[in-house]
TIGU-853583 format. One record per residue (C-alpha): residue number from 1; x, y, z. Coordinates in steps of 0.05 Angstrom, whole numbers. Example, Ala and Ser with C-alpha at 12.3 -4.5 7.8 and 13.67 -1.06 7.14 Angstrom:
BEGIN
{n:1	c1:246	c2:-90	c3:156}
{n:2	c1:273	c2:-21	c3:143}
END
This chain:
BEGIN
{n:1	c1:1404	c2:2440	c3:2852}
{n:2	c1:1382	c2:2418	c3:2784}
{n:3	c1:1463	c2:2409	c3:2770}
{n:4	c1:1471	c2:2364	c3:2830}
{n:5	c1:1415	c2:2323	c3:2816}
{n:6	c1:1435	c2:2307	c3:2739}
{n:7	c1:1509	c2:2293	c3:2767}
{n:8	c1:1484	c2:2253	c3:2820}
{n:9	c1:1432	c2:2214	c3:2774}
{n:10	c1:1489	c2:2205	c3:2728}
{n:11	c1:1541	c2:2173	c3:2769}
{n:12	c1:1486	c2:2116	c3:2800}
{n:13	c1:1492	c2:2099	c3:2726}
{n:14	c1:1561	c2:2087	c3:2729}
{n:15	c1:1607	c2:2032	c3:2735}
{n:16	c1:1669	c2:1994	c3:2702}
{n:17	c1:1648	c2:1934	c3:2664}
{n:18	c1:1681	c2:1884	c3:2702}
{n:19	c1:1688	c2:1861	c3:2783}
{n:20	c1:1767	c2:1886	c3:2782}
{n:21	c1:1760	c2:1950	c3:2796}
{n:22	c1:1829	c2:1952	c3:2754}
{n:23	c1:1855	c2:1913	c3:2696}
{n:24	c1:1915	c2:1866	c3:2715}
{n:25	c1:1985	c2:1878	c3:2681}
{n:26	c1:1989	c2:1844	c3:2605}
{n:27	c1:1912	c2:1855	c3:2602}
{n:28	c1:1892	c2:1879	c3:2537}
{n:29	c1:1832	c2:1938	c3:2539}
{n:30	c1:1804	c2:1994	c3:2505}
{n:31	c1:1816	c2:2058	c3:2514}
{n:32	c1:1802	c2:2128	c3:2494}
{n:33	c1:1852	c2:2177	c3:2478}
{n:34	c1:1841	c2:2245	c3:2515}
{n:35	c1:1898	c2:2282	c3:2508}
{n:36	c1:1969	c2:2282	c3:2469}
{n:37	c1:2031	c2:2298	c3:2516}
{n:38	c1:2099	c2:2305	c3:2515}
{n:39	c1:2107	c2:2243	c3:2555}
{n:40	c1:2058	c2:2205	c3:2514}
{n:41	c1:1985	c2:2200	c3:2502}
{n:42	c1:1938	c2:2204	c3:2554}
{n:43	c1:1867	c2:2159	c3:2556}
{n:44	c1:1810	c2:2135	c3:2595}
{n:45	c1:1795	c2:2058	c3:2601}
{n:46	c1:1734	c2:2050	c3:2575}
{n:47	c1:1720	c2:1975	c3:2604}
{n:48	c1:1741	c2:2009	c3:2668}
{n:49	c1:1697	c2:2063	c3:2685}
{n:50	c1:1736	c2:2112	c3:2649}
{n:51	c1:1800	c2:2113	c3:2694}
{n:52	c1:1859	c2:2153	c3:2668}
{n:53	c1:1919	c2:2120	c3:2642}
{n:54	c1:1989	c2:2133	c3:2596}
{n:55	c1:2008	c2:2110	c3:2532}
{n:56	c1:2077	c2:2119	c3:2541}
{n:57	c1:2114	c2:2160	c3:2488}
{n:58	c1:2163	c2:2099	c3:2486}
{n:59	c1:2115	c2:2046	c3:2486}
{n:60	c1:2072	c2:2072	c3:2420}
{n:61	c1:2108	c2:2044	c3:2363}
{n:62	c1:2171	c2:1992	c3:2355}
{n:63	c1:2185	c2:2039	c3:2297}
{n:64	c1:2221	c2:2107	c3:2309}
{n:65	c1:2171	c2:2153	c3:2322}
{n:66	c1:2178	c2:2222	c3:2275}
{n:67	c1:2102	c2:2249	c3:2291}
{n:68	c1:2061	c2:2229	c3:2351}
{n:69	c1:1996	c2:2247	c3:2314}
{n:70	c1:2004	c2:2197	c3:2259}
{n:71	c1:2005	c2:2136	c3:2313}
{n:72	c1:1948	c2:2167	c3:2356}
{n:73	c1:1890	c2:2227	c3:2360}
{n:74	c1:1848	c2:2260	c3:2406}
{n:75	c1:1781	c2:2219	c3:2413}
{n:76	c1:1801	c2:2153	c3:2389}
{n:77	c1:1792	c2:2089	c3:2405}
{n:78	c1:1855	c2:2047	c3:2410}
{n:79	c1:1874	c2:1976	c3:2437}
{n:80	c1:1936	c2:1968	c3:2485}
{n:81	c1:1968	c2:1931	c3:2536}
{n:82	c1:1974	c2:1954	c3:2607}
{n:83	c1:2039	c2:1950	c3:2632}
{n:84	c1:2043	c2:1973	c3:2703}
{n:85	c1:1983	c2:1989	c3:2748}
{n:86	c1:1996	c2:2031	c3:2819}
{n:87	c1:1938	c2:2019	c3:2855}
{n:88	c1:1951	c2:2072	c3:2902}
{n:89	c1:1971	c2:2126	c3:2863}
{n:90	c1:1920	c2:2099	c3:2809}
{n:91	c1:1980	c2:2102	c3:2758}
{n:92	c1:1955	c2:2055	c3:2697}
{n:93	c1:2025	c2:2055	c3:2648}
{n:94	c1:2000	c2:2022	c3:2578}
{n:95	c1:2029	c2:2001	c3:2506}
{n:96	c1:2010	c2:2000	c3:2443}
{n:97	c1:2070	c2:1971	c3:2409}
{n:98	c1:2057	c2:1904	c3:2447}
{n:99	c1:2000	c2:1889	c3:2418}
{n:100	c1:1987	c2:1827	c3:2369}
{n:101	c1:1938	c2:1819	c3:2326}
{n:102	c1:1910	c2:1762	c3:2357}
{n:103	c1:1906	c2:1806	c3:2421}
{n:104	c1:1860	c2:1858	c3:2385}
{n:105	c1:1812	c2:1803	c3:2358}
{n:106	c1:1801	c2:1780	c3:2434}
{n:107	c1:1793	c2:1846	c3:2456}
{n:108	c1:1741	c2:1869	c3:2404}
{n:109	c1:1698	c2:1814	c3:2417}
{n:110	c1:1710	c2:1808	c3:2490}
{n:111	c1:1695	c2:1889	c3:2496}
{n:112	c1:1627	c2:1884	c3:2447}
{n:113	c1:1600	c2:1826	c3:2497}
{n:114	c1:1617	c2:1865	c3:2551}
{n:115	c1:1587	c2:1933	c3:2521}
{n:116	c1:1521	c2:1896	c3:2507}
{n:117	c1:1516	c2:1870	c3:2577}
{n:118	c1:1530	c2:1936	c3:2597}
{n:119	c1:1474	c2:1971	c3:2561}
{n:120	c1:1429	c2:1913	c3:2580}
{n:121	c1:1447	c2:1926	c3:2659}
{n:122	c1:1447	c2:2002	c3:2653}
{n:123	c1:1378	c2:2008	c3:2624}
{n:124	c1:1343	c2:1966	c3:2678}
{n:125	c1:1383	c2:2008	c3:2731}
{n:126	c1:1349	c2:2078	c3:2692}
{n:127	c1:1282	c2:2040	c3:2689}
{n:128	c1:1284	c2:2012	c3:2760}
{n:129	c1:1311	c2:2061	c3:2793}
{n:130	c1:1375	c2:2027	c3:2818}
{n:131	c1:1447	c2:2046	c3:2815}
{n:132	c1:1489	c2:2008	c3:2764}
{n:133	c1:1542	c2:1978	c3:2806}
{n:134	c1:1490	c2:1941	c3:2854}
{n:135	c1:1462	c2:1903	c3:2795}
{n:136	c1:1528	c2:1892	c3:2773}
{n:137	c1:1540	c2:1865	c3:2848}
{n:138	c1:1482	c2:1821	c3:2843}
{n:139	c1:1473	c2:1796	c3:2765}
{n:140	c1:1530	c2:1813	c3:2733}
{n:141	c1:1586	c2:1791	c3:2762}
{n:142	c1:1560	c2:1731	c3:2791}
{n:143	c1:1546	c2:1711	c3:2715}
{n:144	c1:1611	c2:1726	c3:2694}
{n:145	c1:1641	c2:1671	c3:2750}
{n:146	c1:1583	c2:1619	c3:2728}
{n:147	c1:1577	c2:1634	c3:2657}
{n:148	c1:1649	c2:1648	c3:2634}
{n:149	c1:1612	c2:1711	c3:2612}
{n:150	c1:1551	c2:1749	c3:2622}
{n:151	c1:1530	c2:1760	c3:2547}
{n:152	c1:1542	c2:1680	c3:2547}
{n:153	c1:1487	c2:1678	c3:2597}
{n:154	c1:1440	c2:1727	c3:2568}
{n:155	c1:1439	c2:1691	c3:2500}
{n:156	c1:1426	c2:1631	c3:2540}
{n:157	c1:1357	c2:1671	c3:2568}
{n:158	c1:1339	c2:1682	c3:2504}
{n:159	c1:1348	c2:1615	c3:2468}
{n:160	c1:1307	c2:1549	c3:2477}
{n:161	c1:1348	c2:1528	c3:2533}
{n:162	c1:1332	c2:1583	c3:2569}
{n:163	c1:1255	c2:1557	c3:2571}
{n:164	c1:1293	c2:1500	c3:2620}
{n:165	c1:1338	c2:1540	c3:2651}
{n:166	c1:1336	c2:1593	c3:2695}
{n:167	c1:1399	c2:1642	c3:2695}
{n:168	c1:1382	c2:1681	c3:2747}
{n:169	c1:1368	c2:1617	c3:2808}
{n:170	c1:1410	c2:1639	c3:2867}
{n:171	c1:1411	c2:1704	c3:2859}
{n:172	c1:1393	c2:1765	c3:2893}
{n:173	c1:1335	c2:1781	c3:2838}
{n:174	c1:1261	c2:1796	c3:2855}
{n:175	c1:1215	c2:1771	c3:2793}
{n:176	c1:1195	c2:1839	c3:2764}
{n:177	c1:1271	c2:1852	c3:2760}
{n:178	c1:1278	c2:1797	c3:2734}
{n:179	c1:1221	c2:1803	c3:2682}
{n:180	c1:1256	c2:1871	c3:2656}
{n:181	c1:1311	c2:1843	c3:2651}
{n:182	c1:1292	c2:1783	c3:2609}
{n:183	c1:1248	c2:1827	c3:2561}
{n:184	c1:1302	c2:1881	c3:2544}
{n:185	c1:1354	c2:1819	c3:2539}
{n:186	c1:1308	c2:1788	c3:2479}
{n:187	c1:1307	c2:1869	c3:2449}
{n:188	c1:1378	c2:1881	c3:2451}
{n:189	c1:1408	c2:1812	c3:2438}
{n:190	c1:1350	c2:1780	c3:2395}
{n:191	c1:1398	c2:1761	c3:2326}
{n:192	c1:1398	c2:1821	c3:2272}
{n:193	c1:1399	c2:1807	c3:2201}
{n:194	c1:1462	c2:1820	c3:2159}
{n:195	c1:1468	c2:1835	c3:2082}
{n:196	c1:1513	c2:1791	c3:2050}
{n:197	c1:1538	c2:1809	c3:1982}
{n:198	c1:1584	c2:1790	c3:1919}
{n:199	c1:1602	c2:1836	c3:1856}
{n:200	c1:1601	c2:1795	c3:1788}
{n:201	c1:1609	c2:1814	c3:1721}
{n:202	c1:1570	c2:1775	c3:1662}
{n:203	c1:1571	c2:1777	c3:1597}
{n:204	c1:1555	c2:1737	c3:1530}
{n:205	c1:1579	c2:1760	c3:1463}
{n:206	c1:1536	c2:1699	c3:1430}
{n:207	c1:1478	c2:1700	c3:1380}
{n:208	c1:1433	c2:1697	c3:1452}
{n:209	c1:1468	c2:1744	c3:1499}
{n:210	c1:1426	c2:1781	c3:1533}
{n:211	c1:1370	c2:1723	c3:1539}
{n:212	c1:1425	c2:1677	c3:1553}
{n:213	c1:1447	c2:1732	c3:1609}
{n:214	c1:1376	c2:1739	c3:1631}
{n:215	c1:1367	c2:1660	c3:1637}
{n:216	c1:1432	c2:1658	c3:1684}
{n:217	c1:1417	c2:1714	c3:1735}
{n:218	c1:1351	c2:1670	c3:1739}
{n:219	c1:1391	c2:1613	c3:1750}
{n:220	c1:1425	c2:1652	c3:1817}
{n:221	c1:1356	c2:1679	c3:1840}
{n:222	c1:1335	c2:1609	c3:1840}
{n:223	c1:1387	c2:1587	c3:1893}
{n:224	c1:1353	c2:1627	c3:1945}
{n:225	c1:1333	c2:1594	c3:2014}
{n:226	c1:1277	c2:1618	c3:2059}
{n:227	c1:1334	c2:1636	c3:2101}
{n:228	c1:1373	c2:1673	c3:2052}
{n:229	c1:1336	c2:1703	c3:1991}
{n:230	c1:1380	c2:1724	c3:1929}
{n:231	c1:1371	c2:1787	c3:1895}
{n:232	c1:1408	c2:1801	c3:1834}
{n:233	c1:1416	c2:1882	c3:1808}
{n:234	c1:1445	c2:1908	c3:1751}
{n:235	c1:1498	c2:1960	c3:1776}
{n:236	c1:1524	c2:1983	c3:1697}
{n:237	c1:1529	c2:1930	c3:1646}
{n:238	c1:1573	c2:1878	c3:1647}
{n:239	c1:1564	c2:1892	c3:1732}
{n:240	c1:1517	c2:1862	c3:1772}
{n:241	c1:1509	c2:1870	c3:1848}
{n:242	c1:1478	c2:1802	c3:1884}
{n:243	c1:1456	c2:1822	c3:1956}
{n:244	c1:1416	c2:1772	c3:2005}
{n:245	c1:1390	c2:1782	c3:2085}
{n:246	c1:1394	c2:1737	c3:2134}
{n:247	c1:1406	c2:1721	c3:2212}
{n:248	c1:1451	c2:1668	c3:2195}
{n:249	c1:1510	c2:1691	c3:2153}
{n:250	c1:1548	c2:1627	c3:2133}
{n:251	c1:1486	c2:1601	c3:2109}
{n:252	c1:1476	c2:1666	c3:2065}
{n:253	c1:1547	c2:1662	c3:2042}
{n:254	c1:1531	c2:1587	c3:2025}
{n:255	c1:1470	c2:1604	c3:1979}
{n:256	c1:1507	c2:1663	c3:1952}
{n:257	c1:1560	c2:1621	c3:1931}
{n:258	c1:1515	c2:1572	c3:1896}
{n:259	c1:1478	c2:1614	c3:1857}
{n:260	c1:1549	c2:1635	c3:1826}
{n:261	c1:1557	c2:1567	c3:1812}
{n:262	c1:1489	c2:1568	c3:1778}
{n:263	c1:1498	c2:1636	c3:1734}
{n:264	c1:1567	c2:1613	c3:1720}
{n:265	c1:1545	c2:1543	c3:1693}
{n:266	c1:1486	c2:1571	c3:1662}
{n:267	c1:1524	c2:1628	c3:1621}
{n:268	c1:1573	c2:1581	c3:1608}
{n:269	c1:1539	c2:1538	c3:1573}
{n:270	c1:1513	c2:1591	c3:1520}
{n:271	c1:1585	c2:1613	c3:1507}
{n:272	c1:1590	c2:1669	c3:1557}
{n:273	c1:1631	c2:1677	c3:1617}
{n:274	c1:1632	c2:1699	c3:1697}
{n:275	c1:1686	c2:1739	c3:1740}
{n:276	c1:1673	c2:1745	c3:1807}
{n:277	c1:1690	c2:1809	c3:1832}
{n:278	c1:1680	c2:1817	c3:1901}
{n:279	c1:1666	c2:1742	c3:1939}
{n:280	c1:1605	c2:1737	c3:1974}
{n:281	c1:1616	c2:1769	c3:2050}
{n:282	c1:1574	c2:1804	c3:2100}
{n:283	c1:1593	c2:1879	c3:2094}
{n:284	c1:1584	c2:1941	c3:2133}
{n:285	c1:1537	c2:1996	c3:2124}
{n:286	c1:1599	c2:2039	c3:2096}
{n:287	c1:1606	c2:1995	c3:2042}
{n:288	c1:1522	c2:1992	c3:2030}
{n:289	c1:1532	c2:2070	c3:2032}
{n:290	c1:1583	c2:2075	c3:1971}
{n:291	c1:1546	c2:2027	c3:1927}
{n:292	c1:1477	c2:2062	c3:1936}
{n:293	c1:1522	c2:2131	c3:1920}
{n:294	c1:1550	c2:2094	c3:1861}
{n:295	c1:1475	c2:2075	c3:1839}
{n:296	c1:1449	c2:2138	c3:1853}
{n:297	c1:1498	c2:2175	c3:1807}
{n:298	c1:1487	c2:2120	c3:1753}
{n:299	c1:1413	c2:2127	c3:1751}
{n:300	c1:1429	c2:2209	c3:1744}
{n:301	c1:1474	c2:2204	c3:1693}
{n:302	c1:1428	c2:2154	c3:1658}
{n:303	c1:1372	c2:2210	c3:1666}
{n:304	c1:1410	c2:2257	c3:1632}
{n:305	c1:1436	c2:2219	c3:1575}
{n:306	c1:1361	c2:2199	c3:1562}
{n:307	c1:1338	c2:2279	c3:1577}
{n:308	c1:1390	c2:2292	c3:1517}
{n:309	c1:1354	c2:2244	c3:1466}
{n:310	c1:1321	c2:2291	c3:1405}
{n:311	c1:1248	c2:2307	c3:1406}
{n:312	c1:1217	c2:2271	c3:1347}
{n:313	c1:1191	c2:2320	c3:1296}
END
């Protein structure tokens, strides 16, 4: 009983992303890879509700292929082309090798709106009570057609012109619906800060160095916006990191970028020199990861080298 019920809760929270109940030949999706065959590999379409489809062994590389595993693995995500789709027989045939670049940019994006509209619809479903699909019947899709989008929409909701206008008028939506949905919109979809950050090196073999060093970084700090506050750390001398958060990242890559001006002017001017690096960009919580490592160990091994100074007498 208690199996039944889970499955059954489960699949009212199911449903493919999109009105189509399958993607059109020369549609690009996303797709999980399941299982490697002889014929080729063997995925789920994620956008799709998880329907089964074929990477065909042909269609995975315009190179001759000498290992299957080095082009695709069990449990990863990949972009491809569908080729042919048998409604009936729910045959989905799909390529990899077709794919342009410009075709995965599209996807990406058009797969992380979709994937956020998703979550959005699936968590009022849980906390209403409804299935998936009939929300999907009666917001989603209908936003799709008005908006170009949904997630188009739902920033709309969340924005000032959303205190004019009303997304939802015309459809089948009762207020308190309506009010959950609005409130976990603003949650999930409400802008997130990113880190922008740049790698410089400074140094100053003048009479003033390190003052003149010190006077420089100053000058960068002093760049900062409300919007975008610098903050200048010393990774290991001549290295220093410069890190700023902000919701709005061309403005923090504008400040960054101006306060390298500054430092380099600044040092400059006292006989020293800049070299940028790494340009100021927004990076990923990977990257974040290996600098704090990098810090981490530095600080040890700075511990130690100060741990091995004599004892005075």
């Amino acid at each position: 009983m208690g199996t039944l019920k889970y499955n059954a809760e489960t699949s009212n929270l199911r449903c493919r992303f999109y009105e189509n109940q399958f993607p059109e030949p020369e549609e690009v999706v996303m797709v999980n890879v399941t299982e490697i065959g002889e014929m080729g590999a063997y995925v789920t379409l994620i956008e799709y509700d998880d329907i089964e489809g074929m990477i065909l062994l042909s269609e995975l590389s315009r190179r001759r292929i000498r290992s299957i595993n080095k082009l695709v693995r069990v449990n990863r995500t990949e972009i491809v082309m569908v080729i042919r789709v048998d409604k009936e027989k729910g045959y989905i045939d799909l390529s990899k090798r077709r794919v342009d670049p410009e075709d995965v940019v599209k996807c990406e994006e058009r797969y992380n709106k979709a994937k956020a509209v998703h979550s959005v619809l699936r968590h009022v479903a849980e906390v209403k009570g409804q299935r998936l699909e009939t929300l999907y019947q009666k917001i989603g899709w209908p936003l799709y057609k008005k908006y170009g989008h949904a997630y188009d929409a739902f920033k709309i909701a969340i924005s000032e012109e959303g205190n004019e206008k009303d997304i939802f008028e015309g459809l089948d939506i009762d207020e308190e619906a309506k009010s959950t949905l609005t409130t976990y919109i603003k949650r999930r979809l409400a802008p997130q800060p990113v880190k922008i950050r740049s790698d410089i090196e400074v140094t100053c073999f003048t009479y003033e160095g390190i003052d003149a060093i010190k006077e420089a970084l100053a000058a960068g700090e002093d760049c900062s916006v409300s919007e975008a506050p610098i903050k200048i750390k010393l990774i290991a001398p001549p290295m220093y990191v410069m890190t700023s958060m902000t919701l709005d990242k061309d403005q923090g890559v504008e400040a960054m970028q101006k306060a390298i001006e500054a430092i380099g002017a600044s040092v400059k001017s006292k006989g020293g020199s800049l070299d940028v690096k790494m340009a100021p960009k927004a990076v990923t919580l990977r990257e974040e990861s290996e600098l704090q490592a990098m810090l981490d160990r530095l600080a040890l091994e700075q511990e130690e080298v100060d741990g091995d100074a004599p004892a005075d007498a």
